[in-house]
C-alpha positions in Angstrom: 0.0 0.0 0.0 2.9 2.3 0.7 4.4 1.7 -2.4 1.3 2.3 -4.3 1.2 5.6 -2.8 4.7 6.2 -2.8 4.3 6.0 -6.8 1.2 8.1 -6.9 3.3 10.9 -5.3 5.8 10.5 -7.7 3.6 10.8 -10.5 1.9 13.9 -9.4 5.0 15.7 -8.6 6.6 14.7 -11.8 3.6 16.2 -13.3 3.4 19.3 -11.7 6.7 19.7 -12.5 6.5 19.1 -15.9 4.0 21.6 -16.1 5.7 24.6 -14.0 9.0 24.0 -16.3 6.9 24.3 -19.1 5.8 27.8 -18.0 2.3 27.1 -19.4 1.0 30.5 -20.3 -2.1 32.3 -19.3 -4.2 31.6 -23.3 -4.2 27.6 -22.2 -6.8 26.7 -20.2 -6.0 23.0 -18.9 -8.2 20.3 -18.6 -8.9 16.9 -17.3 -9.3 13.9 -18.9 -11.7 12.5 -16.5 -13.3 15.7 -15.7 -17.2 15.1 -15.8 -17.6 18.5 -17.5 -14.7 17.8 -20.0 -16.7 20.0 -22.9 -17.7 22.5 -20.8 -13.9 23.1 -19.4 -13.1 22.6 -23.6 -15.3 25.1 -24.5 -13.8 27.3 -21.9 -10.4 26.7 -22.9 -11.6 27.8 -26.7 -13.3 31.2 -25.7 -10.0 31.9 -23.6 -7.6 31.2 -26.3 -10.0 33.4 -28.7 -8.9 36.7 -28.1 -5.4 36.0 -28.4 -6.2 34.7 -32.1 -7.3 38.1 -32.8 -3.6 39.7 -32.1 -2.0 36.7 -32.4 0.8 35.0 -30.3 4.5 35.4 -31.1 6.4 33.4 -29.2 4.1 30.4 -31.4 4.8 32.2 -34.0 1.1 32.3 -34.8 -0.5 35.6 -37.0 -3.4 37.4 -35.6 -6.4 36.0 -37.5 -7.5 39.5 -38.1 -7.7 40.5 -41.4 -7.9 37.1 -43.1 -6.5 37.2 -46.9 -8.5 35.5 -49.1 -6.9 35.9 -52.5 -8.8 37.0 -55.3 -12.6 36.1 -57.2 -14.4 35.7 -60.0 -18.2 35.9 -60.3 -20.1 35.5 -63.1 -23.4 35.6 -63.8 -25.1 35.0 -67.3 -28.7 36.2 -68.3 -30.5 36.0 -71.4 -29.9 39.2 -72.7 -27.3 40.6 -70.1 -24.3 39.5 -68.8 -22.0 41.0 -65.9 -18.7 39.6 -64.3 -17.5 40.9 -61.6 -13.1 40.3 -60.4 -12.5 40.6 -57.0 -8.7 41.3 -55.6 -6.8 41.4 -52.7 -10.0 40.5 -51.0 -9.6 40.6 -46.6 -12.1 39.3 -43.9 -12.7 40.9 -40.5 -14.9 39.6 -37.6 -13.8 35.5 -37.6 -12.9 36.0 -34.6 -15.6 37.2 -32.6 -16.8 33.9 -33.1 -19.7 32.2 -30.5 -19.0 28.8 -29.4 -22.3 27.5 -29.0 -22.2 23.7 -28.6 -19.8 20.7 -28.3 -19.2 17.4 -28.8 -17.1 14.4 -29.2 -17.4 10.6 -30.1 -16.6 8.5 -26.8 -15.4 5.5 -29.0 -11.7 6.1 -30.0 -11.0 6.0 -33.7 -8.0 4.1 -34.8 -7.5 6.2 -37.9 -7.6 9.4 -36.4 -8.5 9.6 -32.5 -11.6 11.4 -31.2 -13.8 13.5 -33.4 -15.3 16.5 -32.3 -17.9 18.6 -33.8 -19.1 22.2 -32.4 -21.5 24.5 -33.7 -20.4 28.7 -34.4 -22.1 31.8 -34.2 -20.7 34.5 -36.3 -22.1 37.6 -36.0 -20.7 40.1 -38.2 -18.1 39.2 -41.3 -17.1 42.0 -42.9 -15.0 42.0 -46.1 -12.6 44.5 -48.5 -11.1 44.6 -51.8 -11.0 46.1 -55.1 -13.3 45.1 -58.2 -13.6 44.8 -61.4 -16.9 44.5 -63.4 -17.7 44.5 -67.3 -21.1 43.5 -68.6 -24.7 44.6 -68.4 -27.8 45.1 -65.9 -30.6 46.0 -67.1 -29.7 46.3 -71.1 -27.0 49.0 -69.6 -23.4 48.3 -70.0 -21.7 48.4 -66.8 -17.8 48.9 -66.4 -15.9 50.2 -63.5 -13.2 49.8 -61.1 -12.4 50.6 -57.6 -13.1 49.4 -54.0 -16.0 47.1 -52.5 -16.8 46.1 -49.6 -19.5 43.4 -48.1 -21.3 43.0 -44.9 -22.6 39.3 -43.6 -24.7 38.5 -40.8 -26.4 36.0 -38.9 -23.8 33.5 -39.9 -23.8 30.0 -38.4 -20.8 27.5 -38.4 -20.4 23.9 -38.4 -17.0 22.6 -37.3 -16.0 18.6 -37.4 -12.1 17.8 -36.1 -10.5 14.6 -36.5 -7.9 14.3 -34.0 -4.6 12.3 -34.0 -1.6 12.0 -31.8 1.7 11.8 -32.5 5.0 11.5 -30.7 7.8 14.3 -30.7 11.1 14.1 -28.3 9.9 11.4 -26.6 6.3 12.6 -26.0 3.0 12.0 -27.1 1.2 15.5 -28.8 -2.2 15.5 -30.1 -2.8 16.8 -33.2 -5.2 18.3 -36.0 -5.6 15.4 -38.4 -8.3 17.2 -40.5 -10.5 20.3 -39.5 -13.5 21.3 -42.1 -16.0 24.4 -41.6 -19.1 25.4 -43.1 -21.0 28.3 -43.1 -23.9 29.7 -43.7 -25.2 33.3 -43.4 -28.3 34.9 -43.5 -28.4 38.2 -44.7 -25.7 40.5 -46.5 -25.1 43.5 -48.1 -22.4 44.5 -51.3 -21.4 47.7 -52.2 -19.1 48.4 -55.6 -17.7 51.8 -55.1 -17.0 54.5 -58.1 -19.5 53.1 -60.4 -19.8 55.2 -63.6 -16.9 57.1 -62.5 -19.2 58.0 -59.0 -22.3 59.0 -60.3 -24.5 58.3 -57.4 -27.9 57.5 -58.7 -26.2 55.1 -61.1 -24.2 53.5 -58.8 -27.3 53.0 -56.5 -29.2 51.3 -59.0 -26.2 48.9 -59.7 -25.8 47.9 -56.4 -29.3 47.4 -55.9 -29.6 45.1 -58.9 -26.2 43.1 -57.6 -27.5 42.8 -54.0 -30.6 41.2 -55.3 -28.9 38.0 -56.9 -26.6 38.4 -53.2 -27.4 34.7 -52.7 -24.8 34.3 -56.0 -22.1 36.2 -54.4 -22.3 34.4 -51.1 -22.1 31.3 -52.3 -19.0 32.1 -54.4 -17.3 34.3 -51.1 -18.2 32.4 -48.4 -16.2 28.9 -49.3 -13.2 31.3 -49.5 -13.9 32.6 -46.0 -14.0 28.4 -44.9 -11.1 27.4 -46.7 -9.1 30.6 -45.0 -10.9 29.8 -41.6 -9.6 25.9 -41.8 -5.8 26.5 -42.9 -5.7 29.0 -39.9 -7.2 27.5 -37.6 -5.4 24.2 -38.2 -2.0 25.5 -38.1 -2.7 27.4 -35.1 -4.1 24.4 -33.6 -0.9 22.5 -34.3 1.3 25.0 -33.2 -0.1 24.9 -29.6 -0.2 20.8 -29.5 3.0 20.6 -30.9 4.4 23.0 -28.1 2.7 21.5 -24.9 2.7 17.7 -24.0 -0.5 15.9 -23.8 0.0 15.1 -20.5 0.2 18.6 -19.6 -2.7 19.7 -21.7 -4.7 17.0 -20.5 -3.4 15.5 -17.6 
């Protein structure tokens, strides 16, 4: 029995020392493997972390997640009768990170292939985005060309987020890791705006809009996959980063 204990102790300490020469820093919020509440302590550790996406964290060499570059779009729409196509550049994303962690979940049978899988649900309320345009074509029988800044507004968005885990071992120790995170989202309203239409005439460029906005499902569903694909590199590598810093034992003792 005093060997058993004797052991115990020696465990523990080990642990906490493990963890103290670490120097585990204030963004990671540890939890417990057997902890009854173990989403509710993850989905704690997630909404601490969060802010610190939004400037970043040097010493991981992780980027702040605000702006997001997207890289550039083409949408193209084709009407009997009129035709418009509109080249976005340099396009950026704000607001990913003023995400709402609404629900969690993982499987409690362990998956050889990749370890646990966990899904949660997003809120994102506001995703606001930049860049310049091009458009060429017609609305309305009137030819429409231009160049200049746009801008986009979408709310009520809603994310699904599935994450197959894995573990690996580095120096000696065994890290989890991101195997494969996808995100989808969905929004529910939004609002376009191309800038300098018609060389700024404002009734003109009103009326243009207008007409754009009203086919906005189109330019949503062409945006949006760039805002997940962006959203899953980023949050993957950060991910990584962080596991392949700490332990697993002192992430989850």
């Amino acid at each position: 029995m005093r060997t058993f204990q004797l052991t115990w102790t020696i465990v523990i300490l080990f642990t906490i020392d493990t963890v103290r020469s670490l120097d585990l820093p204030e963004y990671l919020h540890v939890c417990h493997r057997e902890d009854p509440k173990l989403t509710e302590c993850m989905k704690q550790s997630i909404e601490t972390l969060r802010p610190y996406l939004a400037r970043g964290i040097p010493e991981l060499d992780i980027p702040a997640i605000e702006p997001i570059n997207l890289g550039d779009l083409i949408v193209a729409e084709s009407v009997p009768g009129q035709g418009i196509s509109i080249t976005a550049k340099d396009i950026k994303a704000y607001g990913p990170s003023n995400f709402r962690l609404k629900k969690l979940k993982y499987t409690e049978k362990f998956v050889v292939e990749y370890g646990k899988v966990y899904s949660f649900e997003l809120e994102l309320p506001h995703l606001y985005v930049e860049g310049r345009y091009v458009v060429d074509g017609r609305i309305l029988l009137l030819p429409v060309k231009g160049a200049g800044k746009f801008t986009g507004n979408f709310t009520q968005g809603f994310g699904n987020v599935r994450i197959k885990g894995d573990r690996k071992v580095i120096n000696g120790k065994n890290h989890l890791s991101l195997a494969k995170l996808d995100i989808k989202i969905k929004v529910g309203d939004g609002k376009i705006k191309l800038e300098n239409l018609f060389g700024g005439d404002r009734v003109l460029g009103e009326i243009i809009n207008q007409t754009i906005n009203q086919n906005f499902s189109l330019l949503s569903h062409e945006l949006i996959p760039l805002i997940e694909k962006a959203l899953q590199r980023i949050f993957k590598q950060t991910g990584n980063k962080i596991l392949e810093r700490f332990p697993e034992e002192v992430l989850f003792p």
